[in-house]
N, C-alpha and C positions, 0 to 999 in steps of 0.2 A: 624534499628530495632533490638532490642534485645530480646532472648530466652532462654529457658532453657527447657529441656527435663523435662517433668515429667510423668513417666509410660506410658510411649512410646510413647507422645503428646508433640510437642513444644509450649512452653506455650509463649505466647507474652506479654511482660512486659514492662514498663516504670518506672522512677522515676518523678515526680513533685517536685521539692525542689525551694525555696524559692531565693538559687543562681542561677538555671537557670532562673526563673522569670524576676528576677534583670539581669542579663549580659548575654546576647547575645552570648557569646564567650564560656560560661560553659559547660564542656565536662562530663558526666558521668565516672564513673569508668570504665575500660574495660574491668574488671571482673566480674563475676554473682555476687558478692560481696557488700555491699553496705554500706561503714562507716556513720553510722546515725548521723546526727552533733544533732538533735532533737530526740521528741518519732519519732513513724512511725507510719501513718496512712493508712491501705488498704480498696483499695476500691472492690466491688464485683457489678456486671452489673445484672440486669435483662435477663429474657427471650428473645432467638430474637434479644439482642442488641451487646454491647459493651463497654466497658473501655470509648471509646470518650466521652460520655455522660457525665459524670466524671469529664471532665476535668477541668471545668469552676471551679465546687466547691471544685476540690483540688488546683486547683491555690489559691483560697481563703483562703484558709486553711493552703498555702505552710507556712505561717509565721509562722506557732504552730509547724507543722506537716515537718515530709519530708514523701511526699504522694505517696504509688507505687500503682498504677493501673496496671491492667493484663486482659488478655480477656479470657473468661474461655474455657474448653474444646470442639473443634467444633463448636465455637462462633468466631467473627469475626476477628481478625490475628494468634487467633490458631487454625491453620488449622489442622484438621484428617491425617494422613499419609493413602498415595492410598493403601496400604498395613496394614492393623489395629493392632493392639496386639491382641494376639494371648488370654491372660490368661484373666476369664470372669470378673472378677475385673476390669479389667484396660478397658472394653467393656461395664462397667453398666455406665446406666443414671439414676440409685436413687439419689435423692439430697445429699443423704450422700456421697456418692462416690467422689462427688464436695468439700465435705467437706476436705475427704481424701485429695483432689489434693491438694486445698489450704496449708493444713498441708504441704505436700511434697513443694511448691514453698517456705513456708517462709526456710524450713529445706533448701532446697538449696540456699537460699538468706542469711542464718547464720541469723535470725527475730526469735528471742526466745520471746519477750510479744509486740504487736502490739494493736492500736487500730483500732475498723472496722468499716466503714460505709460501709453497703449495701443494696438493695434493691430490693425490690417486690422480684422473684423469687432469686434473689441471696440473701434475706434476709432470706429467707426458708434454704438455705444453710450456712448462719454463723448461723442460732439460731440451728443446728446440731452442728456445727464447734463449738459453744458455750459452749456443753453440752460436746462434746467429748474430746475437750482442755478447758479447761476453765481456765486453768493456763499460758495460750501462750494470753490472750483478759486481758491488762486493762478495759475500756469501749467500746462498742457497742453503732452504732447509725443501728435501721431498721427503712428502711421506705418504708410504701408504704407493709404493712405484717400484718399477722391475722389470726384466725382460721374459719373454714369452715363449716360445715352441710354437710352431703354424700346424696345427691340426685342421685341416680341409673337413671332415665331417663335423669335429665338435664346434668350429666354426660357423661353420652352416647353419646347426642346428641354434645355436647360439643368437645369432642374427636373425634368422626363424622366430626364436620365441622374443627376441628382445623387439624386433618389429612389434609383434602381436601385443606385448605389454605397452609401448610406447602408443599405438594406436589406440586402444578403446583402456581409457584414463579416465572413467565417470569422475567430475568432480564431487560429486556426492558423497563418494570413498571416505573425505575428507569429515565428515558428518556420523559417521557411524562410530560409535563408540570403541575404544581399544582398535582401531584396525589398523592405527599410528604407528600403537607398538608390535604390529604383527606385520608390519610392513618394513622394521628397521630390526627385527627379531635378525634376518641373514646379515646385515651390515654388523653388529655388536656384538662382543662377548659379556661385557657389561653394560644392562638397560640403561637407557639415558631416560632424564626426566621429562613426564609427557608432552608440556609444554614443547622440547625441544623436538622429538619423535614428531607432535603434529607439524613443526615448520619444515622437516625434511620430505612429509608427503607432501604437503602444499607447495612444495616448492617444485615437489616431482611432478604435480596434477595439473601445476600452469605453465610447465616448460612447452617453448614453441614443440611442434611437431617436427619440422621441417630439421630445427640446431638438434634435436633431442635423436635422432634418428641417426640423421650426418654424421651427428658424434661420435655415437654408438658404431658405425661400420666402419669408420676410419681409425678409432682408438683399438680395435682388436679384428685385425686383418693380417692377413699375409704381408702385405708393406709394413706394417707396425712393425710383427713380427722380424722382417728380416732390417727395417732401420734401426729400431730402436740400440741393438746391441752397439751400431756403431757410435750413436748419438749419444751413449753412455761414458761410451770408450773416449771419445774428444772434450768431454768438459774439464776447460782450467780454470773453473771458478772453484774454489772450494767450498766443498757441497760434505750435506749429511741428509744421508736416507733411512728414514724410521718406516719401519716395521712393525707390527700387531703380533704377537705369537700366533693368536689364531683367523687372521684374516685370510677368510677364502674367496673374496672376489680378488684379491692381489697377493698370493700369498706369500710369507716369510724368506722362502726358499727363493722367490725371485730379485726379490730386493737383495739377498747376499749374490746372485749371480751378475747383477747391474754393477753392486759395488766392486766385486772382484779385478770387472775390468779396467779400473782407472786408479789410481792411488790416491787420486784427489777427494775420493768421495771415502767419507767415513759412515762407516752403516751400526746402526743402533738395534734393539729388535726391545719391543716393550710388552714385559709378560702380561696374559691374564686379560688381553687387548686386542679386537681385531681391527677393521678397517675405520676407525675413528680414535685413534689411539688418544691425540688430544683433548676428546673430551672425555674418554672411557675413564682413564688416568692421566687428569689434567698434571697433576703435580707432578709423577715422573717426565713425563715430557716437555714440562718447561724447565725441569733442571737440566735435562739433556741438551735440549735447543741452547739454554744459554750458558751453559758449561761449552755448548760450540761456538756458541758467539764469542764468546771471549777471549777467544785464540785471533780474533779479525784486529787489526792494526788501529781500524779508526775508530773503534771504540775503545783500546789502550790508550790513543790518544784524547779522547773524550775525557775516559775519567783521569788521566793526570792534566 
């Protein structure tokens, strides 16, 4: 397992490249270091989850891309120290804060311009990352992202029940047979294989409390609510945001109201798919993503 400190969190990182795919025997660097033989592709996880999720579509990707995945702050292999930082910066859960980290991991990995795929609530956190560096993002893929309407009651209520779920998280849950797929039953249109169902509870059952919470009241709040539109509206990276037909924690309709506002962003919507589109239907989403990749200049120049 590899780490790197950032602002007093060991951040847990991976590379996906294209020779460890191919050979077995492939050793990464053993420095935080990483000589890019390609662009570089980062990926950013959702709420709740992790990096694993990931993995399938950077493998797929590993032939364009050399792919780092990282599990973000109090999310699943980067763990909170028992003892926190001290300064209130390095203690915020606003999604910008995540943005920050991000910046800090490529700065530590030497990743001066990267491209990003992320998602649902980590795509809330590059379209920040987007606005605040926007010279470190060739292209942008969100998915599974969009703007919101501030509803004061369903808010409440919302925050209400998302506390009470994030608090009492028996790890045991994890043990009981089928409750994997009865737990990603709201996330999916199409069942994912169990294997993959059990790593998104596990990954939900060990998230800190403190990041799992933060997260949660700052990604869908009245500030969300009344930044995000603007945050939409300023990205000049050229972005594409994918959509699930039938995804109800973020739904369709939001992701065309995000796109609407910028010309830069091209919006996709992928049938038959809700909030995990890439693995619901892997294979339309990778020819979208890289039917949008291949409008990007420096991989024109790549392959001639």
């Amino acid at each position: 397992m590899r780490h790197t400190k950032i602002r007093g969190v060991d951040h847990y990182y991976e590379w996906v490249t294209h020779d460890r795919d191919q050979d077995p025997d492939f050793k990464p660097p053993s420095s935080d270091t990483h000589e890019a033989t390609k662009p570089v592709m980062v990926f950013l996880h959702g709420w709740g989850g992790s990096a694993r999720y990931w993995e399938s579509t950077a493998k797929a990707l590993s032939d364009t891309f050399d792919c780092l995945l990282y599990d973000m702050r109090g999310f699943g292999r980067s763990l909170l120290p028992k003892e926190q930082p001290t300064t209130a910066e390095a203690l915020a859960y606003e999604l910008e804060t995540y943005a920050i980290d991000l910046k800090e991991l490529l700065d530590a990995l030497n990743l001066q311009r990267v491209y990003l795929n992320a998602h649902s609530t980590g795509a809330s956190i590059a379209t920040f990352f987007l606005n605040l560096y926007p010279e470190r993002v060739e292209r942008a893929i969100l998915t599974c992202s969009g703007i919101f309407e501030y509803d004061e009651k369903a808010f409440s209520q919302f925050h209400q029940f998302g506390g009470y779920v994030v608090k009492f998280r028996p790890r045991l849950l994890a043990k009981i047979p089928f409750v994997n797929q009865l737990f990603m039953a709201r996330f999916v249109h199409r069942p994912l294989p169990h294997a993959l169902s059990k790593t998104f509870l596990e990954d939900f059952l060990l998230a800190d409390y403190e990041a799992a919470l933060g997260t949660m009241l700052t990604a869908v709040s009245k500030k969300a609510a009344e930044v995000m539109p603007q945050e939409f509206a300023q990205i000049s990276v050229p972005t594409l945001l994918v959509a699930g037909e039938y995804d109800i924690i973020i739904p369709a309709e939001m992701g065309r109201r995000a796109a609407a506002l910028n010309n830069n962003i091209q919006y996709v919507e992928i049938s038959d798919t809700a909030h995990f589109p890439m693995l619901e239907d892997a294979l339309t989403y990778l020819q979208q993503v890289r039917a949008f990749l291949q409008q990007s200049p420096v991989l024109e120049n790549q392959a001639s």
